[in-house]
C-alpha positions as CSV (number, residue, x, y, z in Angstrom):
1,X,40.7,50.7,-90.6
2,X,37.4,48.5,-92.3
3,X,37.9,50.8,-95.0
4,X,41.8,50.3,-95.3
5,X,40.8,46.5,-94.4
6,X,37.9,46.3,-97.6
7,X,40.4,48.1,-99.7
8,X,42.8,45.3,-100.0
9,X,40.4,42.8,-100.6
10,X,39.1,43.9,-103.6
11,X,39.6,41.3,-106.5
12,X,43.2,41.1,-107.8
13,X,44.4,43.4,-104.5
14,X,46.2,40.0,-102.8
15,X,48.3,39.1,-105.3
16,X,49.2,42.9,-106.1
17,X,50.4,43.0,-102.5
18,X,52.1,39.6,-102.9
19,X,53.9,40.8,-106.1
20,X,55.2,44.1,-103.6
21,X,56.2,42.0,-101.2
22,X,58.0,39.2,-102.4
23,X,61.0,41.2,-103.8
24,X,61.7,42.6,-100.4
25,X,61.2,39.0,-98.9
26,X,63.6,37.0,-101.1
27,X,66.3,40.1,-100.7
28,X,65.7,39.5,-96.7
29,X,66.2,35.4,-97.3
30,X,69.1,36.1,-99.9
31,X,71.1,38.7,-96.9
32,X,70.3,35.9,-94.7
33,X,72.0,33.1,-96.7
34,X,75.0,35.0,-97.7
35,X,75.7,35.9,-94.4
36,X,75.4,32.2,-93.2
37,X,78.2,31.2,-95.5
38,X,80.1,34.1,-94.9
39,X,80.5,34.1,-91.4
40,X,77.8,31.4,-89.7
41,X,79.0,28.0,-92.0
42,X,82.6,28.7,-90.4
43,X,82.0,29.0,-86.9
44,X,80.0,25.8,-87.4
45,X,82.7,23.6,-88.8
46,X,85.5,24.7,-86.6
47,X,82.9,23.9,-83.6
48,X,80.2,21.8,-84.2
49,X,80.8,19.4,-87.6
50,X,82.6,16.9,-85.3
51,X,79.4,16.1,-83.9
52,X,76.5,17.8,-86.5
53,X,78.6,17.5,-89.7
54,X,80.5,15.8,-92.1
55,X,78.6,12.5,-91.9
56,X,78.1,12.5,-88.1
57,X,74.5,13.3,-86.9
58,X,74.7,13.4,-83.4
59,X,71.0,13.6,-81.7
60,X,69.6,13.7,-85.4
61,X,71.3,17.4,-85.8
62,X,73.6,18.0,-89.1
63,X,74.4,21.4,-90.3
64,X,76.3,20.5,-93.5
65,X,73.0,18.4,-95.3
66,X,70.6,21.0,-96.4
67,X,70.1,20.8,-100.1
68,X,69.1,24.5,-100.2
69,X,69.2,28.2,-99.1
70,X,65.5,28.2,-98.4
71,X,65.8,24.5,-96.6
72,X,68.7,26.1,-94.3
73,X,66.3,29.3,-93.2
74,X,63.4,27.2,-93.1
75,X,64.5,24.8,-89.8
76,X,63.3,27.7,-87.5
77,X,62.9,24.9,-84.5
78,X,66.4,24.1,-85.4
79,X,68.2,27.6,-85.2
80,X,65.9,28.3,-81.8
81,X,67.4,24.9,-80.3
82,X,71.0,26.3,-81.5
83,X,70.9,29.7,-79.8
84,X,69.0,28.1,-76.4
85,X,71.9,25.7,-76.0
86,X,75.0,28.2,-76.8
87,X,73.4,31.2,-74.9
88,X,72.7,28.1,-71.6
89,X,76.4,27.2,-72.7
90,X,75.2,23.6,-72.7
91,X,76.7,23.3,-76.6
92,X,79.5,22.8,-77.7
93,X,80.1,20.4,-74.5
94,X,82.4,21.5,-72.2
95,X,85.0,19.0,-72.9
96,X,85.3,20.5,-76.4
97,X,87.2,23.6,-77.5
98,X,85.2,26.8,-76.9
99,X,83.8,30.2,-79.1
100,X,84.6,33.3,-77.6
101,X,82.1,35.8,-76.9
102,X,82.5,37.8,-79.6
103,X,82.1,34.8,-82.0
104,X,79.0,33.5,-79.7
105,X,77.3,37.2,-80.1
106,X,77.8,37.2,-83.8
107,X,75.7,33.2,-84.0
108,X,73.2,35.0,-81.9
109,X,72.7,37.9,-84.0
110,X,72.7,35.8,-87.1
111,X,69.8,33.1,-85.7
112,X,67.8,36.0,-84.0
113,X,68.2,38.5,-87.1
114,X,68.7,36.2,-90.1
115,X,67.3,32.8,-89.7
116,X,64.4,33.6,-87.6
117,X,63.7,37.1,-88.8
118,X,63.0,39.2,-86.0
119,X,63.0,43.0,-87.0
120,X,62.7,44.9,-84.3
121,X,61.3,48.2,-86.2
122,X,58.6,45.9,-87.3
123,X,57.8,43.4,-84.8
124,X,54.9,40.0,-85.4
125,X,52.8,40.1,-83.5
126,X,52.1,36.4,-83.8
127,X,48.7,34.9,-83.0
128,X,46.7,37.2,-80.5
129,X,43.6,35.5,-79.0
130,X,41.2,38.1,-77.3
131,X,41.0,37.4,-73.5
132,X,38.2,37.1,-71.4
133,X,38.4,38.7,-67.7
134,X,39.8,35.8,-65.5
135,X,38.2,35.9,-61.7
136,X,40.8,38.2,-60.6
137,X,40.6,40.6,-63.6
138,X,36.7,40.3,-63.3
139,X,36.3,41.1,-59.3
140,X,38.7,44.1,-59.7
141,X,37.0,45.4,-63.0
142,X,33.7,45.5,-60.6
143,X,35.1,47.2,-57.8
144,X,36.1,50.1,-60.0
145,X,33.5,50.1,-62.9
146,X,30.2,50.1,-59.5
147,X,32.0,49.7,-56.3
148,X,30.7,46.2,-55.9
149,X,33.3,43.7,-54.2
150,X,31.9,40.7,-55.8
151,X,33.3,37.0,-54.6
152,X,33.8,35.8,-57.8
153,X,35.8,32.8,-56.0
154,X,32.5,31.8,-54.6
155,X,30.6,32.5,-57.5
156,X,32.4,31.8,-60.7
157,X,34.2,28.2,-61.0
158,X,38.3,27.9,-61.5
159,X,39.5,29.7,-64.4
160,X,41.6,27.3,-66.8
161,X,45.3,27.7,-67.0
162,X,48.3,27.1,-69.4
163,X,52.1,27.1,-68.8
164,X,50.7,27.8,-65.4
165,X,48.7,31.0,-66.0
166,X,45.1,31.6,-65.9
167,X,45.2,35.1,-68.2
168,X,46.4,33.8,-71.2
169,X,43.5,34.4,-73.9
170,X,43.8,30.7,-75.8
171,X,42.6,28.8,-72.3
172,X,40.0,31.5,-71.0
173,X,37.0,30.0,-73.1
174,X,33.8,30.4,-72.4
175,X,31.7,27.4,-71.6
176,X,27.6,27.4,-71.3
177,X,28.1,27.3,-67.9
178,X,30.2,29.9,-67.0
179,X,28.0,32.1,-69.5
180,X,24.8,31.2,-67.5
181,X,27.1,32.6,-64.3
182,X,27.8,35.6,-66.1
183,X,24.2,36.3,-66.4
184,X,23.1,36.2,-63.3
185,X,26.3,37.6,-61.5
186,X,25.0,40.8,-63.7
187,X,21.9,40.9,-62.3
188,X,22.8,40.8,-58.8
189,X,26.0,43.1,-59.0
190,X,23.5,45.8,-60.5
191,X,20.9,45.5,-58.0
192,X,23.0,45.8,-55.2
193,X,25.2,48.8,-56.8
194,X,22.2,50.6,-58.5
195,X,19.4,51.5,-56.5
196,X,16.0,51.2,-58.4
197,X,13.9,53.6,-56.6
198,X,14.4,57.2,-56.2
199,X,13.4,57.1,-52.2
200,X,13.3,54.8,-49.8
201,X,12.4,54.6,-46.1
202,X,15.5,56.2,-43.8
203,X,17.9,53.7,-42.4
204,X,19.5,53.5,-39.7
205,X,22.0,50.3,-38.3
206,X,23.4,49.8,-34.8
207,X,26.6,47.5,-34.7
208,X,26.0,44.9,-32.1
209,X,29.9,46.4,-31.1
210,X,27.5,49.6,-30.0
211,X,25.7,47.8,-27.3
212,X,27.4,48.5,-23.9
213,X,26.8,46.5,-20.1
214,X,23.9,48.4,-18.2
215,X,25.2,50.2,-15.3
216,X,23.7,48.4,-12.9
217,X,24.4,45.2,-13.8
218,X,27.8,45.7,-14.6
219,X,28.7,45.2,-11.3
220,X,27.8,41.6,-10.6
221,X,27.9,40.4,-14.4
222,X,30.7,37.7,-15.5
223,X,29.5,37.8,-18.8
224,X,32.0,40.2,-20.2
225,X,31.1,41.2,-23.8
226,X,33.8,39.9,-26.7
227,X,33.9,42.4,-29.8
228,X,34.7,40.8,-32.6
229,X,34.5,43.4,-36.1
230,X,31.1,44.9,-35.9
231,X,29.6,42.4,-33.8
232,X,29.4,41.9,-30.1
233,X,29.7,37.9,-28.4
234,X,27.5,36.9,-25.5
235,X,28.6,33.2,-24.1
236,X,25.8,31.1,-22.5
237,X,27.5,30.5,-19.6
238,X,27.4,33.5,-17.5
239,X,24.5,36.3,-17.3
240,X,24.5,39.3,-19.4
241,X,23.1,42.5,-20.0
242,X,23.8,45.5,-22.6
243,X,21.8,48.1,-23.5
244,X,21.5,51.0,-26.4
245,X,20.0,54.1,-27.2
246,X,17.8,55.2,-30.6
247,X,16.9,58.7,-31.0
248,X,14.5,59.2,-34.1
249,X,13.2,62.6,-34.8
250,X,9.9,62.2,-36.8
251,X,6.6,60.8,-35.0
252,X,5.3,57.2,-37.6
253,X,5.4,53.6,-38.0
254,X,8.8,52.1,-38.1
255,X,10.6,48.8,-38.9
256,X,13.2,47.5,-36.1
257,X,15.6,44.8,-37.6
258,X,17.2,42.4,-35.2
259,X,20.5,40.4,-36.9
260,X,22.4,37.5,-34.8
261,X,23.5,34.3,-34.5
262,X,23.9,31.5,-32.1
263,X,27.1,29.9,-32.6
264,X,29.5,27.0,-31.0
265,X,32.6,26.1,-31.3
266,X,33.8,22.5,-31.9
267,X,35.5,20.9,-29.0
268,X,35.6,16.7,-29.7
269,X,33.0,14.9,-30.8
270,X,30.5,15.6,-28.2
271,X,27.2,17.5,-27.5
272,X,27.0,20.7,-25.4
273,X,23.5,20.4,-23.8
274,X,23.7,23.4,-22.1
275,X,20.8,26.9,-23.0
276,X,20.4,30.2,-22.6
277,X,17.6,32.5,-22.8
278,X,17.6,35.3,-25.2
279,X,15.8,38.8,-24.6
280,X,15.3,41.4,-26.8
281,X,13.6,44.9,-25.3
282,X,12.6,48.2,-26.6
283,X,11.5,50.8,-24.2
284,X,11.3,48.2,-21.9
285,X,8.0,46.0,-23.9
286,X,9.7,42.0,-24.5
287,X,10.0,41.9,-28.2
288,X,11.6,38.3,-28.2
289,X,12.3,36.0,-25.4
290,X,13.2,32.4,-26.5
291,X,15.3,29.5,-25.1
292,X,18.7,28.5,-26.9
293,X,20.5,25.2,-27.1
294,X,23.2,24.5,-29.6
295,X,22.4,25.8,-33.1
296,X,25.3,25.0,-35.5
297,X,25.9,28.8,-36.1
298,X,22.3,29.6,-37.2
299,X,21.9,32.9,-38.3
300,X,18.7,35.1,-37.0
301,X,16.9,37.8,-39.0
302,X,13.7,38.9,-36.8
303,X,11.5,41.8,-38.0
304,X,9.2,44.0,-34.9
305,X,7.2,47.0,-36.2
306,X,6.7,49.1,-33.8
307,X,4.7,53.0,-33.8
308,X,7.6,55.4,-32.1
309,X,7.4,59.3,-31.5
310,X,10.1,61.5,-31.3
311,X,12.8,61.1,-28.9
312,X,14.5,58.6,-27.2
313,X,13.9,54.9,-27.0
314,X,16.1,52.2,-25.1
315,X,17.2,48.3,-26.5
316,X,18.2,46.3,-24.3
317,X,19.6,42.6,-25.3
318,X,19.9,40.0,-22.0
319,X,21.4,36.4,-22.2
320,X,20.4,33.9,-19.1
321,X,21.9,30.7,-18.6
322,X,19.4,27.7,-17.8
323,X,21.5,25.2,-17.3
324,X,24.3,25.9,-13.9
325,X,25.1,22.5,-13.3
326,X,25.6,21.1,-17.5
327,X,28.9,20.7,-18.1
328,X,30.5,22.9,-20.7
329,X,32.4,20.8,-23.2
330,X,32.1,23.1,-26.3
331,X,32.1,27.0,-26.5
332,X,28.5,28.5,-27.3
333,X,27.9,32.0,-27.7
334,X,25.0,34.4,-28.6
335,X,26.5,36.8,-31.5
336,X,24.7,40.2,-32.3
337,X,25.2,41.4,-35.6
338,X,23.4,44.5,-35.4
339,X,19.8,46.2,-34.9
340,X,18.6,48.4,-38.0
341,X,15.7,51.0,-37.5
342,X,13.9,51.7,-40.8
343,X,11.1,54.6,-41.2
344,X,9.1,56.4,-41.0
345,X,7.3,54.3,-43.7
346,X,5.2,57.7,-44.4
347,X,6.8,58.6,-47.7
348,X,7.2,62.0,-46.8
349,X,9.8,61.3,-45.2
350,X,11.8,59.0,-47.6
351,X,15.2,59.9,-48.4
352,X,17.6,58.9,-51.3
353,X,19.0,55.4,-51.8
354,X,22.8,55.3,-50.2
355,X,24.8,55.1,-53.8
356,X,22.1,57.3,-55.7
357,X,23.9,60.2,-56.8
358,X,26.9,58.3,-57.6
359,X,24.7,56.9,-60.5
360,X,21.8,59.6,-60.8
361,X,23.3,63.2,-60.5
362,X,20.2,64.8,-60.5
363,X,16.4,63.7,-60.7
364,X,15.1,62.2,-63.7
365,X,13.1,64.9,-65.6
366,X,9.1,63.8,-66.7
367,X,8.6,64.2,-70.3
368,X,9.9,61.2,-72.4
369,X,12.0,63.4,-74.8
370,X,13.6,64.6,-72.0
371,X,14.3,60.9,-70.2
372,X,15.5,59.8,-73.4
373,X,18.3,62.2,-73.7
374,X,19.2,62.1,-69.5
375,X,19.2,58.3,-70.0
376,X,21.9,58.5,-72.7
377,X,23.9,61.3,-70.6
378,X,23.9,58.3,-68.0
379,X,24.6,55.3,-70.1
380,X,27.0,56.6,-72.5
381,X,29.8,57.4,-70.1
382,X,29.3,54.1,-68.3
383,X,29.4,52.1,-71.3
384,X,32.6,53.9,-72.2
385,X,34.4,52.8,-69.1
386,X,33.1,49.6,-69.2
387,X,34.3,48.8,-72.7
388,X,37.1,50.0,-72.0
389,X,36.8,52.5,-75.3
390,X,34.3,54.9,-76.5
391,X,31.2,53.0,-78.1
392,X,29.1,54.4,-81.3
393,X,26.1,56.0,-81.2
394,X,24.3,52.7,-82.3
395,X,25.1,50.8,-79.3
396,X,24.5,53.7,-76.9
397,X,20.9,53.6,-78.7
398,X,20.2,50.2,-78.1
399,X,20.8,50.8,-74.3
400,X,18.9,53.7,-74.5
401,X,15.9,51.7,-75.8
402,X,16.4,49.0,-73.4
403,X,16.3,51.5,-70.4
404,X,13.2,53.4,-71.7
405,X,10.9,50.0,-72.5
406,X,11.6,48.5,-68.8
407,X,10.7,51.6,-67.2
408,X,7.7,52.6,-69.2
409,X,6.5,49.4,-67.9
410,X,3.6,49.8,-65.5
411,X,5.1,50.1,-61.4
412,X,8.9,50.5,-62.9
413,X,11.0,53.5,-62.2
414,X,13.6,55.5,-64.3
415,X,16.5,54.4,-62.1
416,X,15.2,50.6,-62.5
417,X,15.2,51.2,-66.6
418,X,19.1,52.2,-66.7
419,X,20.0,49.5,-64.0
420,X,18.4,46.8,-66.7
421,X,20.7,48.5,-69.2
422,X,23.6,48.4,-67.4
423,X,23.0,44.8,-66.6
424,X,23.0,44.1,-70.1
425,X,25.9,45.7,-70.6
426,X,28.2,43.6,-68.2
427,X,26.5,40.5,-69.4
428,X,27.7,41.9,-72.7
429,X,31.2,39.6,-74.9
430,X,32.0,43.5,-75.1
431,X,32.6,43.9,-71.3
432,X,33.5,40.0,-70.6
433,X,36.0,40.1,-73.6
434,X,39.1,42.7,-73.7
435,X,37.8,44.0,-77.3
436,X,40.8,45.5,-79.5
437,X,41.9,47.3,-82.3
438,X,44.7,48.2,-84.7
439,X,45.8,51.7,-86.0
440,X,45.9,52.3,-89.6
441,X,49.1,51.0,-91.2
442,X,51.8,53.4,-92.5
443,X,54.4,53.9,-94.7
444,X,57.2,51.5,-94.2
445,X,55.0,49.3,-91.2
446,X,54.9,45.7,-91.5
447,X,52.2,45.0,-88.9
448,X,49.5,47.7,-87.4
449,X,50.2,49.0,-83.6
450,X,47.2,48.2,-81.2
451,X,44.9,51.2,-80.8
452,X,45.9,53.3,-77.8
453,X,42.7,52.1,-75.8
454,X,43.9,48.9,-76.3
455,X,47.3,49.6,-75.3
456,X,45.5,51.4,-72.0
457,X,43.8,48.2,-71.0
458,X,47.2,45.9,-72.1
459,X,48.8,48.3,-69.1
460,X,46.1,48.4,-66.7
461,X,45.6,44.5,-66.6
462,X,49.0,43.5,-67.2
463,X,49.8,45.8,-63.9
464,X,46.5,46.2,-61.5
465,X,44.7,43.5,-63.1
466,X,41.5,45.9,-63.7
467,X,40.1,48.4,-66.1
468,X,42.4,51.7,-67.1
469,X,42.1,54.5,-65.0
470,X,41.0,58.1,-65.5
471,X,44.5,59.2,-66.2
472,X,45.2,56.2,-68.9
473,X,41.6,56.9,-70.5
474,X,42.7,60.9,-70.7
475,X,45.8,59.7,-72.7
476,X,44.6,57.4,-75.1
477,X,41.9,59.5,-75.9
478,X,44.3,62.6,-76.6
479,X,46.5,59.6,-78.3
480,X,49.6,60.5,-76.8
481,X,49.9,56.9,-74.3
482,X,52.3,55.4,-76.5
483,X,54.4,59.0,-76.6
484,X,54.2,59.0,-72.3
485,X,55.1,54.8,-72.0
486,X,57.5,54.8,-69.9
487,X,56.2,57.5,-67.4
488,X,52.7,55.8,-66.9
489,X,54.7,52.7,-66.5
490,X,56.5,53.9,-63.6
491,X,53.2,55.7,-61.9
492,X,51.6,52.5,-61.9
493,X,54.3,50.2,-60.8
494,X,54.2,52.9,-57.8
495,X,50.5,52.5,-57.2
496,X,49.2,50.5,-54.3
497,X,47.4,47.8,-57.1
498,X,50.8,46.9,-58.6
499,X,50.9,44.6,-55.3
500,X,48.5,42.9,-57.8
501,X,50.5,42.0,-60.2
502,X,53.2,40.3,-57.6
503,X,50.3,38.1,-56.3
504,X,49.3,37.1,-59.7
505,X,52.1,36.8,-62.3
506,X,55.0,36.3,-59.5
507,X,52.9,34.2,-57.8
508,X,52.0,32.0,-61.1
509,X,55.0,32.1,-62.4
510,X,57.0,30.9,-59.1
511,X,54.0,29.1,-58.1
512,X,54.3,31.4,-54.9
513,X,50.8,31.5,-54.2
514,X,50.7,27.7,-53.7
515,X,52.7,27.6,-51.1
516,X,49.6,27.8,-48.5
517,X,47.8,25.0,-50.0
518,X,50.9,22.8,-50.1
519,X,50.3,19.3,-48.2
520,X,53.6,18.7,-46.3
521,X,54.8,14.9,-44.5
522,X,56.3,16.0,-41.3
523,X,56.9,12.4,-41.1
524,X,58.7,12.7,-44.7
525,X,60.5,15.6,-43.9
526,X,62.0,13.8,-40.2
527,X,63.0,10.6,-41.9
528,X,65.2,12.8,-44.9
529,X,67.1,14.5,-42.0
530,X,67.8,11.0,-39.9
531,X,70.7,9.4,-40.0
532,X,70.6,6.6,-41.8
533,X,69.3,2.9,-40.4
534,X,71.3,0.0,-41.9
535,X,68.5,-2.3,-40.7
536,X,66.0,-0.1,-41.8
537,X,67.5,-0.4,-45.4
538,X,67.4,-4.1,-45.3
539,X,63.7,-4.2,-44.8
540,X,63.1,-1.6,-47.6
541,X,65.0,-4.0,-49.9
542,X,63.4,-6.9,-48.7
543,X,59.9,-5.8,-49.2
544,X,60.7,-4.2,-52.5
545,X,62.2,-7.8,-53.6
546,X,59.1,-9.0,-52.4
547,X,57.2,-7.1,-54.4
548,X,58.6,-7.7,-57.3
549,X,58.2,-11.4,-56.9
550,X,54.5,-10.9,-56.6
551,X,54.3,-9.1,-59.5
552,X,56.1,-12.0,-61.3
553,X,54.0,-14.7,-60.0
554,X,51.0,-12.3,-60.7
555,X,51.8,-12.1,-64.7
556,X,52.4,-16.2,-64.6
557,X,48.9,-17.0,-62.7
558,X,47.4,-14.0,-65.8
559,X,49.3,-16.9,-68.2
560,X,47.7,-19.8,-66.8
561,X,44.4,-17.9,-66.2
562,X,44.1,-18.9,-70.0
563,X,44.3,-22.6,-69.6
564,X,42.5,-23.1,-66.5
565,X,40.1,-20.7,-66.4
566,X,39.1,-17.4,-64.4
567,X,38.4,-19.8,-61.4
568,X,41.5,-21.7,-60.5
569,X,43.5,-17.9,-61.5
570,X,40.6,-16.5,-58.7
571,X,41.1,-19.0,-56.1
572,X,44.8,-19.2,-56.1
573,X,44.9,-15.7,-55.8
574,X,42.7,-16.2,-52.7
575,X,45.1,-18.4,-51.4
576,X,48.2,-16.2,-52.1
577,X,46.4,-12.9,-50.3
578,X,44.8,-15.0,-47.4
């Protein structure tokens, strides 16, 4: 294509290619003309001259005062209007003597065909803009490309829109800020998809749902556990006591992570004074025991090392109320998230990072030559998909490079090199940006057909709102997408993330998605559907007459605020509001 593209501009290449086309554009214009006298001009004066012709101009619209062919053809905003009013039947009025469908269809196909050009074999394009992921486009792109579900609500701010659509590629720009977001939402999407060690400490989590009453409590406790998700609710009010089992199998030092929150639950403006007491056990030793009043929903992270052998070990969580006789006027509540074992911390008995052989099949190799080359095996496949096309060997070295100087760094690791990389890459216009490109031209084209990549990411977006898929990628690779259209059009309308596309362009374009966020006047709404007050009326009128008279009097006292000054127009307006 840059060769095809470098071809016609050498010097004196243009106007060859003017000189070529000219004749074929003058015989289009000429067919054009000859067919509007023939069988357009007619139609015309039998319908519309009473009102667009012979001297009458009716809404500055005459058909009957062009001076020449090219004038006629040239009123494109003109011959749009004409068959948007005839096809609406809103022209000729109804009042006046009416073409019949047949004479109707032949206008159409003239305006379409002959004034404005169209040729279906060789459609314009028109101006193309290259979009930018919106949020949508950008979350879903994520969750595919490193199974990251990023809030990009949170994160990014409201994408622009126009004609009520934020995916349309001249509104997406690209301010400083949004850039500076874009940077940074890299960095933290990598680091919590790629892990940047090759072992870590074992982990384990307990849900707080896990915890159970302890048998012999049970009996005589009122505090019945609420289960809400993952977590587990303790109120303040009434005693309570559950309990959980660990069993680790190696002898060390390990890391016990407790996760809660004390919430409340507004209930008027008042204060809840009421406490609890909060205890957290392990094999029966007090690891935290603190006193609780209201918190505001404050969330607790508490850390407890602790030197464990094999076996069993026992967590038990209590919740005391200290305060019988408070009243309760809110709704206060201990939540338990979970509790998270980590170790043993001896690093013989590390393990790999959840997510690592999704992104490191097998272990990086030691000599450099043979990083180098597993670091492109890693990076050139991801760039692909992220792209959205295959990348040259240029850009897959630049990664490359970029992986190998951050982890020849001093304390950096292999797997941290290729996550700098791939933050780089996501960060990159070519990621942020739906990149495109054409097919060479051939004989008898007007206009170049998008590249079948591009045509794979026009589909996936247009219908999931993400990157294409393995099967779309397979296609436009082989280059038979265009030949299999319509049957990858009807697999993905039958995929679960065409419900996508109903949220998003249904919902934009009927302004569906709204509908939640819609303020609504039940007062309003009541006083439409009452009968209506004759009294009720008179007052309306009264106080709009009113009204108006102040606004009179206002503009005269403005008039005399010249001769007298802003004082006398101050007080006197004083006077007239009390």
């Amino acid at each position: 294509m840059q060769q095809e593209f470098q071809r016609w501009m050498r010097p004196g290449a243009g106007l060859l290619a003017l000189m070529l086309l000219a004749p074929l554009c003058l015989a289009a214009e000429s067919r054009a003309a000859a067919d509007f006298h023939q069988d357009i001009q007619p139609l015309l004066t039998k319908y519309c001259y009473d009102c667009h012709g012979d001297g009458a101009e009716k809404g500055k619209v005459s058909f009957d005062t062009f001076k020449t062919d090219s004038e006629l053809l040239g009123r494109h905003d003109l011959w749009l209007s004409v068959l948007k009013n005839t096809r609406a039947g809103m022209m000729p009025p109804a009042k006046k003597p009416q073409p019949t469908a047949e004479e109707l269809a032949r206008l159409a196909q003239w305006v379409k065909f002959g004034a404005l050009g169209l040729d279906p074999a060789n459609p314009d394009p028109g101006h193309v803009t290259v979009r930018r992921l919106n949020r949508v486009e950008y979350r879903n792109t994520i969750k595919d490309l490193l199974g990251v579900d990023f809030d990009t609500q949170a994160e990014f701010p409201p994408d622009d829109t126009g004609r009520g659509f934020d995916n349309l590629g001249d509104v997406l720009t690209l301010p400083p800020m949004l850039l500076e977001k874009y940077m940074a939402a890299a960095q933290t999407i990598v680091t919590k998809a790629v892990p940047a060690t090759p072992a870590v400490p074992a982990e384990r989590m307990v849900p707080g749902k896990d915890f159970h009453p302890d048998a012999a409590a049970a009996a005589g406790a009122t505090n019945r556990p609420v289960i809400s998700g993952k977590a587990l609710t303790l109120s303040y009010y009434a005693p309570a006591l559950v309990t959980d089992v660990l069993s680790v199998t190696n002898n060390g030092h390990y890391l016990l992570v407790l996760d809660f929150a004390a919430n409340e639950r507004y209930v008027d403006n008042v204060f809840d004074y009421n406490k609890c007491r909060f205890t957290f056990k392990a094999d029966g030793e007090e690891l935290l025991n603190k006193e609780f009043t209201r918190e505001g929903n404050r969330p607790f992270h508490l850390e407890f090392t602790r030197e464990w052998k094999g076996g069993d070990h026992q967590l038990t969580i209590q919740v005391e109320p200290l305060t019988p006789d408070q009243k309760q006027v809110r709704s206060l509540s201990m939540r338990i998230d979970s509790v998270t074992l980590r170790g043993p911390m001896d690093e013989k008995h590390w393990v790999k990072p959840e997510g690592y052989a999704r992104f490191f099949p097998k272990d990086p190799p030691k000599g450099a030559a043979a990083r180098r080359k597993y670091a492109r095996e890693l990076l050139a496949p991801f760039v692909t998909k992220a792209y959205r096309r295959p990348v040259d060997d240029a850009t897959t070295d630049r990664l490359v490079a970029l992986a190998e100087a951050t982890y020849q760094q001093p304390g950096k690791t292999f797997e941290a090199g290729i996550g700098q990389a791939m933050t780089a890459v996501l960060a990159s216009p070519r990621f942020l940006f739906r990149e495109e490109s054409a097919e060479p031209l051939v004989a008898g084209q007007t206009y170049p057909l998008v590249d079948e990549y591009a045509l794979a990411s026009r589909l996936s977006y247009f219908f999931w709102a993400t990157m294409p898929d393995a099967e779309l990628f397979r296609l436009a690779g082989e280059k038979t997408l265009r030949k299999n259209l319509d049957a990858q059009v009807s697999r993905m309308m039958a995929d679960d993330r065409f419900q996508g596309f109903i949220r998003n362009f249904i919902g934009q374009w009927l302004q569906t998605r709204d509908i939640e966020s819609v303020s609504i006047d039940a007062r309003q709404v009541l006083a439409r559907e009452a009968a209506a007050d004759p009294e009720q009326e008179k007052r309306r009128l009264s106080l709009k007459r009113n009204r108006s008279h102040l606004k009179i009097t206002a503009a005269d006292r403005c008039w005399s605020d010249e001769r007298d000054g802003p004082k006398t127009y101050a007080k006197d307006q004083h006077q007239r509001t009390g």
